[in-house]
FITIDREN-697541 format. One record per residue (C-alpha): x, y, z; residue in one letter. Coordinates in pm, 1 decimal. Example, Ala and Ser with C-alpha at 12.3 -4.5 7.8 and 13.67 -1.06 7.14 Angstrom:
2
NODE        x        y        z residuo
NODE   1230.0   -450.0    780.0       a
NODE   1367.0   -106.0    714.0       s
# end
This chain:
104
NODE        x        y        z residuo
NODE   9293.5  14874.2  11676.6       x
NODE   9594.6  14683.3  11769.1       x
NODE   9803.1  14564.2  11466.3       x
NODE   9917.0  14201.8  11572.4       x
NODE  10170.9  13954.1  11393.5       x
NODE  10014.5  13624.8  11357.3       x
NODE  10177.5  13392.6  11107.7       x
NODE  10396.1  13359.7  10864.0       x
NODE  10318.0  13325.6  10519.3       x
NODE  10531.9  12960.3  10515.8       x
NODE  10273.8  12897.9  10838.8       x
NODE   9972.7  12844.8  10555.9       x
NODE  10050.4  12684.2  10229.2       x
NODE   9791.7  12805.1   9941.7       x
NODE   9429.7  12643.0  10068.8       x
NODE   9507.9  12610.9  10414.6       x
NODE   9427.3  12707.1  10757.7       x
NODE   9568.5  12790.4  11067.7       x
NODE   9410.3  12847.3  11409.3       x
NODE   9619.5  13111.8  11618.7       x
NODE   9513.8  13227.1  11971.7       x
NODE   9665.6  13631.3  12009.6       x
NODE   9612.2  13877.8  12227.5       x
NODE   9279.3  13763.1  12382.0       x
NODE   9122.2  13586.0  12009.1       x
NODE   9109.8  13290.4  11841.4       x
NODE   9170.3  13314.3  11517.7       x
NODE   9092.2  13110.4  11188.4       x
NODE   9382.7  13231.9  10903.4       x
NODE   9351.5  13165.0  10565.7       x
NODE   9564.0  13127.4  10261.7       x
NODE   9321.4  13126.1   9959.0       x
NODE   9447.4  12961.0   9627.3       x
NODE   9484.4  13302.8   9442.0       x
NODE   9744.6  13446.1   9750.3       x
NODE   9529.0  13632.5   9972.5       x
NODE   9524.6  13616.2  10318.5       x
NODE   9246.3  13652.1  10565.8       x
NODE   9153.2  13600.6  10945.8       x
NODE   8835.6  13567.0  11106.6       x
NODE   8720.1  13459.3  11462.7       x
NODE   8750.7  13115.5  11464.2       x
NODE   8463.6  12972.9  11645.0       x
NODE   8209.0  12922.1  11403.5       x
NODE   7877.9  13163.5  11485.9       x
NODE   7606.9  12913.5  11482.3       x
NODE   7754.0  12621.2  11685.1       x
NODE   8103.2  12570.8  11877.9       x
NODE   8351.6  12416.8  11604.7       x
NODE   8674.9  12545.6  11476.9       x
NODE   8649.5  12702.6  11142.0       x
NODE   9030.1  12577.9  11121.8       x
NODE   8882.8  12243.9  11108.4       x
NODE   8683.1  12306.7  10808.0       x
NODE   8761.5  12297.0  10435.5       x
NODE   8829.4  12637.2  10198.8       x
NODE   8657.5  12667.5   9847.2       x
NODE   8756.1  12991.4   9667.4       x
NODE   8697.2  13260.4   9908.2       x
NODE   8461.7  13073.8  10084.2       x
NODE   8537.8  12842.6  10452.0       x
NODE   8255.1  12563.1  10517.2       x
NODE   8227.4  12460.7  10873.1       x
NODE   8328.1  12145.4  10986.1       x
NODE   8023.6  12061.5  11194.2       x
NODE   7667.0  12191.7  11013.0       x
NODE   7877.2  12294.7  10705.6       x
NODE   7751.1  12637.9  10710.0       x
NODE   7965.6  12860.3  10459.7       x
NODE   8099.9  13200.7  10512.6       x
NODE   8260.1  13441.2  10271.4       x
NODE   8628.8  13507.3  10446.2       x
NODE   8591.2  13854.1  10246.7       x
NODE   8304.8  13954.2  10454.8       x
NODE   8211.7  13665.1  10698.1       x
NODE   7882.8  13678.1  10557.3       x
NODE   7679.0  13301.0  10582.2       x
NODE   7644.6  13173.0  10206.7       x
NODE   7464.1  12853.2  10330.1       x
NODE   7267.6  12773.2  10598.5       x
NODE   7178.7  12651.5  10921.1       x
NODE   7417.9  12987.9  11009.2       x
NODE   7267.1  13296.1  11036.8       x
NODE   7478.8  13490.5  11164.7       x
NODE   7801.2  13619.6  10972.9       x
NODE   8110.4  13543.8  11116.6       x
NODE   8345.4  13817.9  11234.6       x
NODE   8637.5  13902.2  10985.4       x
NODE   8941.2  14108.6  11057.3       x
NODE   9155.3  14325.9  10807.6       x
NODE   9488.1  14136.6  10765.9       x
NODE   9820.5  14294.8  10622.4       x
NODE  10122.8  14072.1  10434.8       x
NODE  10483.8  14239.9  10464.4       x
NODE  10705.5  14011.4  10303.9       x
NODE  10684.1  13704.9  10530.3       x
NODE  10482.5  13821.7  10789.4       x
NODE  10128.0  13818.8  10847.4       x
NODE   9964.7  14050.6  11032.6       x
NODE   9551.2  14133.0  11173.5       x
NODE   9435.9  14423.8  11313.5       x
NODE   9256.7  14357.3  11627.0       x
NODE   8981.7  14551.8  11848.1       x
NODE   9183.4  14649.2  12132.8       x
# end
C-alpha cells in the first residue's frame, strides 16, 4: 500500500464530494455530516458515471445515473440496479490533511 495525500479537509465541506485523480485512480472523497472521511473508486460499478456527481445521505452515496446506493463504509450496493460493491479505500485525517492508502 502506498499512503497518498489527497485533499484537504477545507477541500470537502460536511456532505460533499470531491473527485481526485492520484497516482493512477480516480477517486470519489467524502465528507459525511458526522466528520468522517472516506474515498472510494469513483466510477460507479454498474455503469460509467462519477460517484462525485451523485448526492450523500448518511453514510450512504447514490449514483447520479441509475441511483444505485453504496455504503462509503464498505462500498457495499444498498439499492439496486448495482450489483456489484464499489471499491473503498482506508483514508487517514492528520490535522488538515487527508490521506488514502492505495494498492501500489
Amino acid at each position: 500500500m502506498i499512503r497518498q495525500l489527497v485533499a484537504l479537509t477545507s477541500d470537502v465541506p460536511p456532505g460533499g464530494l470531491l473527485r481526485v485523480e492520484v497516482a493512477g485512480h480516480t477517486l470519489c472523497v467524502a465528507h459525511a455530516v458526522d466528520g468522517s472521511f472516506y474515498a472510494l473508486e469513483d466510477e460507479c460499478p454498474h455503469e460509467q458515471a462519477w460517484l462525485s456527481e451523485g448526492e450523500l445521505e448518511g453514510c450512504e452515496i447514490e449514483c447520479p445515473l441509475h441511483y444505485s446506493r453504496f455504503d462509503l463504509r464498505t462500498g457495499e450496493v444498498r439499492s439496486l440496479p448495482a450489483t456489484m460493491s464499489a471499491t473503498t479505500y482506508h483514508v487517514e485525517v492528520e490535522g488538515r490533511d487527508v490521506y488514502v492508502n492505495l494498492p501500489v
